[in-house]
C-alpha positions, 0 to 999 in steps of 0.5 A: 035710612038708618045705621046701628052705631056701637062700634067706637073707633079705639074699642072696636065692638068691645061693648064694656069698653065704650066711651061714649054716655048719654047722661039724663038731664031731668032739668031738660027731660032729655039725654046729652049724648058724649063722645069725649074723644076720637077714640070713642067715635063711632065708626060703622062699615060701608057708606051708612055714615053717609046716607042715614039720617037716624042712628042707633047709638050704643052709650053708657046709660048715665042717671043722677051720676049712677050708670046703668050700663049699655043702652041703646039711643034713637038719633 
């Protein structure tokens, strides 16, 4: 069960506005997904929060400290 997860609670469905990154860690070949602070924390209509198990996670794509902008994330 699964859930699509870009909503951000102090943003809405403002994409440009996201908080949330995910920053590519090479060392690790893996991504370090951050939500800083209770703003940006996802926020989705419904029990889904409850009940899924994966997510889509919608996050600043970040590589060797260049964004790439809004990509989507399998958790």
């Amino acid at each position: 069960m699964g859930c699509y997860a870009q909503t951000e609670l102090g943003h809405g469905s403002d994409v440009s506005g996201l908080q949330t990154t995910a920053t590519f860690d090479q060392s690790k070949d893996e991504f370090i997904i951050n939500t800083p602070d209770i703003k940006a924390a996802k926020w989705w209509p419904g029990d889904l929060g409850n009940f899924s198990t994966h997510a889509i996670v919608f996050a600043k794509l970040i590589v060797e400290g260049n964004s790439y902008g809004v990509m989507p994330f399998i958790v």
